[in-house]
N, C-alpha and C positions, 0 to 999 in steps of 0.2 A: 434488396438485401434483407428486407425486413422477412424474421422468423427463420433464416438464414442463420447456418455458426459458423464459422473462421477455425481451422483445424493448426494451431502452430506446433510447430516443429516440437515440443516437445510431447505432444499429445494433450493440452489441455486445451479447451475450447473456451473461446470468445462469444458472449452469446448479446445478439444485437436485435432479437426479436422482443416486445414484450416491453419493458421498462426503458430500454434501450434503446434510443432513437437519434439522427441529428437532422436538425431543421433542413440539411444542404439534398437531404436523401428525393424528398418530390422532388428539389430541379433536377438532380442529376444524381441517378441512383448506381452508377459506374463511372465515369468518366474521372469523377473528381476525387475517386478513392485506388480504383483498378492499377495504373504504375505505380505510383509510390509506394503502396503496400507491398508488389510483389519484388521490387528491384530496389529501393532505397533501404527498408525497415529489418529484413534479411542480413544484408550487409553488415547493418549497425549491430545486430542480436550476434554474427559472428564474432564482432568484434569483444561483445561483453561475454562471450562464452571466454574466451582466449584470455582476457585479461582478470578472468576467476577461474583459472583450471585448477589455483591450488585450494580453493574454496574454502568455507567456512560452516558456519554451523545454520548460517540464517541463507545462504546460496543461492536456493530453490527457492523460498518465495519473493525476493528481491529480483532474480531475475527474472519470474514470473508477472509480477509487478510493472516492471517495465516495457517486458515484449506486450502486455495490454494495451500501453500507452500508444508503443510504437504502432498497434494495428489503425490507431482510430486519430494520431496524427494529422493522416492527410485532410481530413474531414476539417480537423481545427483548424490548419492551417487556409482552410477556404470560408471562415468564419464562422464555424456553426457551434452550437450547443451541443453538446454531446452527453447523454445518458438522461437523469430525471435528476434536477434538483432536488437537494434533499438537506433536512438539519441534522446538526451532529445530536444523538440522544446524549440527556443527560446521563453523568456518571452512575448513578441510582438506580438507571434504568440496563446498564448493561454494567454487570458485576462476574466476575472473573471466578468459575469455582462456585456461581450459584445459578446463573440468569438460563433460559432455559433455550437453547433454538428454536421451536416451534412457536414459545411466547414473541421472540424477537423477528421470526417472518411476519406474525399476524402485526407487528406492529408496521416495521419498514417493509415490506411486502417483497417482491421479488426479487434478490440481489442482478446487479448487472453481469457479472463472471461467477462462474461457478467451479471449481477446481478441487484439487487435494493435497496436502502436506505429508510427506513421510515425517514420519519421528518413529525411531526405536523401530523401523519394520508394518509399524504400524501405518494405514492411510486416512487421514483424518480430513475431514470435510473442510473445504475455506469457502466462506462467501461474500465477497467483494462487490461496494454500493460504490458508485463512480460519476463525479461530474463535472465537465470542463467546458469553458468558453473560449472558442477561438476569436482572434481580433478583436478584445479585448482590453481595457486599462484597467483594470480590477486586481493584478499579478500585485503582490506584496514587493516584487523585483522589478528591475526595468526588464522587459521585454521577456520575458515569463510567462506562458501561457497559464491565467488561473483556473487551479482545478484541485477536487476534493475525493478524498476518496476513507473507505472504512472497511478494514479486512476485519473478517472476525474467523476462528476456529474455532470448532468444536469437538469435542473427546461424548461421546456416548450421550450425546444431546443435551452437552452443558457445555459453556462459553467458557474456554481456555486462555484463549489469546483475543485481544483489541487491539489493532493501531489504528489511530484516525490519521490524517498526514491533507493540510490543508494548503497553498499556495493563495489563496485570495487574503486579502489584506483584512476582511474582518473576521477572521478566523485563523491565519495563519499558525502553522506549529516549526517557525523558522525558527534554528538554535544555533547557536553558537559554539562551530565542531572546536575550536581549540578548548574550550570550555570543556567540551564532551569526554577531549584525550584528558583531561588532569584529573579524571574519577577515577578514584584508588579505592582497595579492596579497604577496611575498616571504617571508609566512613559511612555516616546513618544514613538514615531515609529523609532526615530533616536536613542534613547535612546537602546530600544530593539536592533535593528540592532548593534549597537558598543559592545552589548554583546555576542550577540549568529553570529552573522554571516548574511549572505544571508539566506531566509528561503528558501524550498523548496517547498511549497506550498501556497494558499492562498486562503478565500473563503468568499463567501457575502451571503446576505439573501436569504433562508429562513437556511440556514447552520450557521449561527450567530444567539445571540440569539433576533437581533433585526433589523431593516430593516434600518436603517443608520450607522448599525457596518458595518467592515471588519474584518478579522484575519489570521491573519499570520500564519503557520503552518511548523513546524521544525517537521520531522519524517525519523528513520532511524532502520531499519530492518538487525537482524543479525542472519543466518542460520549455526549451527554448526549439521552434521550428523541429527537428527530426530526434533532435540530441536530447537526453533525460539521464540527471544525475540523483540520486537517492543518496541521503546522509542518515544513519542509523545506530542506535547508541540504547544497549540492554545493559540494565544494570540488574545484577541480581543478587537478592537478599535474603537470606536465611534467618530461621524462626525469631533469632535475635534484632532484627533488624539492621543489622550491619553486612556491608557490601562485603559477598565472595565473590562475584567476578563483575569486568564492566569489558563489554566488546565495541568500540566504535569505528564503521566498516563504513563506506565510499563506493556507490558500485557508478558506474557509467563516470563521464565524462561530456563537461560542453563547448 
């Protein structure tokens, strides 16, 4: 499989050549991935199509997000490492609105997936770093497969959108979704923060729904065996810094 892409159903590709490796690939570079990908993972993506037909604003990368997971599953599930270990960059280093893409390949080097986001008509580049260990005790959860990942978008070769979203216990970005629902439109940005935490993410226009917002973005991904739930919480803030909208969405099921 190695240098090989994975073609999913919506037309984005999986890319497994290159940074992207898992230890289980010498023993056995089909066996232990070939059924499950084509007859298990299928099933589970129709079911997450079906249970967002009426869709949202965040839709497409969420379920892009996940059918990723579901490719490389089996692999975990047979104990392997999957993709390259990698640290989250500091804040400093990736800045929303200034940081440059070509500065941040030369830093992290080759994303593991490579994709696109519609916004507005427009198709704007995603490049997603990814790393998981199967049969592992490292999950922040009981029985959680841990694993890290860092989407970034770009608008005209500057950095729009960050989500990091971690599962391993020394980095975890787990929240508290009841917490999530009680963010209401007027309160601040300090306000937000004293309740949910540091977010892990954050993104400005054209990924807001207006060109003097920001918003904050809390997301945290949990992988048990085939099934992967995603909890996701935008809060967005206007030049005043008080909240005009906060969306907190649920995709999959475990």
């Amino acid at each position: 499989m190695q240098g090989d892409s994975v073609l999913l159903k919506d037309k984005r590709k999986a890319r497994f050549g290159g940074p992207f490796s898992c230890c289980c690939l010498e023993r056995n570079r089909i066996g232990a991935t070939s059924a499950p990908q084509s007859k298990v993972a299928p099933a589970v993506i129709e079911r997450i199509d079906a249970t967002l037909s009426k869709g949202h604003h965040n839709r497409g990368t969420q379920i892009m997000r996940l059918r990723n997971w579901l490719v490389i599953v089996p692999m975990l599930l047979a104990g392997c490492a999957v993709g390259v270990n990698f640290t989250k960059p500091a804040d400093n280093d990736l800045v929303v609105g200034v940081s440059k893409e070509a500065n941040i390949l030369a830093e992290l080097g080759k994303p593991n997936f490579k994709s696109t986001k519609v916004v507005n008509g427009e198709n704007l580049p995603m490049d997603t770093y990814a790393y998981a260990v199967g049969g592992s005790g490292d999950g922040i959860l009981p029985g959680v497969t841990p694993a890290r990942s860092l989407g970034l978008i770009f608008k005209d070769g500057v950095l729009v959108q960050k989500v990091y979203t971690s599962s391993f216990k020394g980095d975890a970005t787990l929240f508290d979704a009841d917490k999530a629902k009680s963010i209401k439109q007027g309160m601040t940005v300090a306000e937000v923060k004293g309740i949910m935490g540091k977010p892990s993410g954050e993104a400005v226009y054209p990924m807001t729904s207006s060109q003097d917002a920001h918003a904050l973005i809390y997301s945290f991904t949990e992988t048990k065996g085939f099934k992967s739930q995603q909890n996701l919480l935008t809060v967005e803030f206007g030049s005043d810094g008080v909240v005009t909208k906060s969306n907190f969405t649920q995709v999959g099921r475990l």
